[in-house]
C-alpha positions as CSV (number, residue, x, y, z in Angstrom):
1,X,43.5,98.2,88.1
2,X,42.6,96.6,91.1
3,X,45.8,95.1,91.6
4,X,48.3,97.6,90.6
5,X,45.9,100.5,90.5
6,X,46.5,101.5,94.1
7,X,50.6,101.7,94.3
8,X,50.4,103.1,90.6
9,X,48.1,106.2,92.1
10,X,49.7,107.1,95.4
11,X,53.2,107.0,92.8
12,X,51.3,109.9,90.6
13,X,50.0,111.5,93.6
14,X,53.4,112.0,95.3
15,X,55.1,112.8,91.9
16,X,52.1,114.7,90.3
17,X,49.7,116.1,92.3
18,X,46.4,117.1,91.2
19,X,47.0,114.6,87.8
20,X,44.0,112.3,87.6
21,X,44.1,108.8,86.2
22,X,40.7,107.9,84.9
23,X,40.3,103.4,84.5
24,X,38.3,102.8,82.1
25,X,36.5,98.9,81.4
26,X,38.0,97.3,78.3
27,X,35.4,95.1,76.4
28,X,37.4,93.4,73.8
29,X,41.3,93.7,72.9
30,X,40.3,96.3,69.9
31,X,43.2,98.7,69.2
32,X,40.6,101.3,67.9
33,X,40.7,103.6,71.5
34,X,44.3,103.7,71.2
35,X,44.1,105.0,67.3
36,X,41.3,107.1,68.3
37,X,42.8,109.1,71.6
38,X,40.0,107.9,73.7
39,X,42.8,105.5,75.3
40,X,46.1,107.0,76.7
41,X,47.5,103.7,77.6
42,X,46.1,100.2,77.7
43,X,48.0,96.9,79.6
44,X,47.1,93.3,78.3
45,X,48.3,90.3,76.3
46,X,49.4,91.2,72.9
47,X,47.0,89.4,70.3
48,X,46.5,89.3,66.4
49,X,43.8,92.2,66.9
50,X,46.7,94.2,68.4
51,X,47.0,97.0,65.5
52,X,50.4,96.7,63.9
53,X,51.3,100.4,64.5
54,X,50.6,99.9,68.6
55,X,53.7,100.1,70.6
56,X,54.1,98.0,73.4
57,X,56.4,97.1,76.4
58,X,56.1,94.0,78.2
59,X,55.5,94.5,82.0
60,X,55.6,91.4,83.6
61,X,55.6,87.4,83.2
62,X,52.3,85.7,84.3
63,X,50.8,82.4,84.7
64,X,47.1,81.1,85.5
65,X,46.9,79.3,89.0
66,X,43.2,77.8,90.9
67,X,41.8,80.2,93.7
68,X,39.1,78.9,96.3
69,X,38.1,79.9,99.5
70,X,39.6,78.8,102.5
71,X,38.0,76.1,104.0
72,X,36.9,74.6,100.3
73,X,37.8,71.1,99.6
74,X,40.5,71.4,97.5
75,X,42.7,73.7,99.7
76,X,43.5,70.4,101.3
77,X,45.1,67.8,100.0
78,X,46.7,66.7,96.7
79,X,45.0,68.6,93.6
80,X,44.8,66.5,91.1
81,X,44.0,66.9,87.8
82,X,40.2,65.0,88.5
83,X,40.1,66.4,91.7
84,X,40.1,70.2,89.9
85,X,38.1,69.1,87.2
86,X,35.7,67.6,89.6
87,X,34.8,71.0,91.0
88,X,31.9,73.9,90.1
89,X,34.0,76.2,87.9
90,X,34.1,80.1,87.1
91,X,35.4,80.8,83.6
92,X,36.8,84.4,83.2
93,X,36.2,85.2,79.6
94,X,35.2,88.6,78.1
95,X,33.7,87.8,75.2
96,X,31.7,85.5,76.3
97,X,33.4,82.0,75.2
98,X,32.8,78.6,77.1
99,X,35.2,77.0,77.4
100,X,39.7,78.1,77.2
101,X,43.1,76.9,77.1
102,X,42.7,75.1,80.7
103,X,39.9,73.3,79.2
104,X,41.8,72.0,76.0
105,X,44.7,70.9,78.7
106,X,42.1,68.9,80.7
107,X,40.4,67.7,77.8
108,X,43.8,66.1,76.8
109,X,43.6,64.0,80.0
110,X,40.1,62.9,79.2
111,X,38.6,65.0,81.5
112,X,36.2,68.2,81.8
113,X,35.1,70.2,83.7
114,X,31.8,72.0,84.5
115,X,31.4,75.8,84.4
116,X,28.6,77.1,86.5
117,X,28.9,80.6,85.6
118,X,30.8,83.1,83.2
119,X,32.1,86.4,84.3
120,X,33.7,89.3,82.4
121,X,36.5,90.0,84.5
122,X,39.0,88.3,87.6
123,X,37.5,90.3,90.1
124,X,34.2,89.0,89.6
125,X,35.5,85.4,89.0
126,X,37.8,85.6,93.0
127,X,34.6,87.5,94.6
128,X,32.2,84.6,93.5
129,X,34.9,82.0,94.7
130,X,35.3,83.9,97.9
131,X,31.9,83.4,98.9
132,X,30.6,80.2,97.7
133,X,32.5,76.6,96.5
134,X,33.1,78.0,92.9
135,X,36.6,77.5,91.5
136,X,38.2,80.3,90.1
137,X,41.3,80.1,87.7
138,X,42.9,83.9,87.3
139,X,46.1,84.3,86.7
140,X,48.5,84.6,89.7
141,X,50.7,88.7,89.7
142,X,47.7,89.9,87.8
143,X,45.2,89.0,91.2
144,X,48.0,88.8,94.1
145,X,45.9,91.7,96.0
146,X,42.6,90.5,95.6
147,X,43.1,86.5,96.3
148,X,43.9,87.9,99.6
149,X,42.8,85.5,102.4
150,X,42.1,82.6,99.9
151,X,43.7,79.6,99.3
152,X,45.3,79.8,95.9
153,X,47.3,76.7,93.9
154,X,49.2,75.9,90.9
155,X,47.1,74.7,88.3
156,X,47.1,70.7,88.0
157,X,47.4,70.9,84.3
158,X,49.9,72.7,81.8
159,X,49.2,76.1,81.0
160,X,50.7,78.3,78.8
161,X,52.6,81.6,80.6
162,X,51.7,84.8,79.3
163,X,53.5,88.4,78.9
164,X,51.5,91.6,80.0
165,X,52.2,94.5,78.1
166,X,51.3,97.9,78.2
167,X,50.4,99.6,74.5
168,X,49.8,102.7,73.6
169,X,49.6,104.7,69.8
170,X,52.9,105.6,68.3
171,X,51.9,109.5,68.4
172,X,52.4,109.1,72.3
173,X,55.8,108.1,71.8
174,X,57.6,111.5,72.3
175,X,55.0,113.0,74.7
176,X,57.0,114.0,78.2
177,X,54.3,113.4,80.3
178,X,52.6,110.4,78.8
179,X,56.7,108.4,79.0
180,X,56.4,109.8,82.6
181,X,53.3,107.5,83.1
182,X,54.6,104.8,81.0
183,X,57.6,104.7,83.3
184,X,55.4,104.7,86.2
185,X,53.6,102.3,85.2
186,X,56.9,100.2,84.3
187,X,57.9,100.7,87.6
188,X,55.3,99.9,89.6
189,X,54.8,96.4,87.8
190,X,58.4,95.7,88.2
191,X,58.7,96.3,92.1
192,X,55.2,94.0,92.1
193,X,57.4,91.3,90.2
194,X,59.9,90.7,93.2
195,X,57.5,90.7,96.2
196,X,55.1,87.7,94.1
């Protein structure tokens, strides 16, 4: 939303006016809103708690990169590995978890880092690094508007890529307007994809 929210309404606007998209929060990656019509459409990573009758279209590539404020220590110099684990850490996770696939790369290296805080959601995680020395890790197309002004870097570590898909319940499929949106949608992620 907060990234390609904006371009994706002023695209209805122009082509539809007086069609409202409502953003909803997503708590967990539950197809149930989809299979129960309270969910049009829903974009994310594709898990095994994807319902097997969701259809889905990949949007884009994406890959988790470090975000600090400028000024911050490490938006100088080599970022190592220790150097990055070194630091106070946000951990983006939803459900709550401690610790993710950035810790299990780190851990490999005999290292770990220390996670100050746990936030729901990437906007959260860059507005808490953009204001203190916390060390966000968000992954880089998904949060090109909102790291903004900060000093962002490739992670030190491996990290696995990711697709982001958008899913929605097979009785949409033949719906005129709703493969208007998807295309939209589509659309608006691709043109994203050459400017990052």
């Amino acid at each position: 939303m907060e990234n390609f929210g904006p371009e994706l309404i002023a695209r209805i606007s122009a082509e539809a006016p007086g069609v409202r998209l409502r953003f909803v929060q997503k708590l967990d990656k539950d197809s149930a809103p989809l299979r129960d019509g309270i969910v049009d459409l829903d974009t994310g990573v594709i898990s095994d708690t994807t319902g097997p009758e969701v259809r889905t279209r990949a949007l884009f590539q994406d890959r988790f990169m470090g975000v600090v404020r400028m000024g911050h220590a490490l938006s100088q110099g080599e970022i190592t590995p220790a150097r990055y684990a070194a630091g106070k850490h946000i951990l983006v996770s939803r459900r709550g978890l401690d610790k993710g696939p950035v810790d299990q790369a780190l851990n490999a290296l005999g290292l770990k880092r220390e996670i100050v805080t746990i936030v729901g959601g990437f906007a959260g995680a860059l507005a808490f690094a953009r204001a203190s020395d916390l060390v966000a890790t968000v992954p880089e197309r998904h949060t090109g508007n909102l790291r903004v002004g900060m000093y962002s870097f490739p992670l030190p570590v491996p990290a696995p890529s990711f697709t982001v898909s958008m899913l929605w319940h097979p009785r949409m499929d033949g719906d005129t307007a709703h493969r208007w949106l998807r295309g939209c949608l589509l659309d608006v992620c691709t043109r994203h994809g050459s400017d990052a």
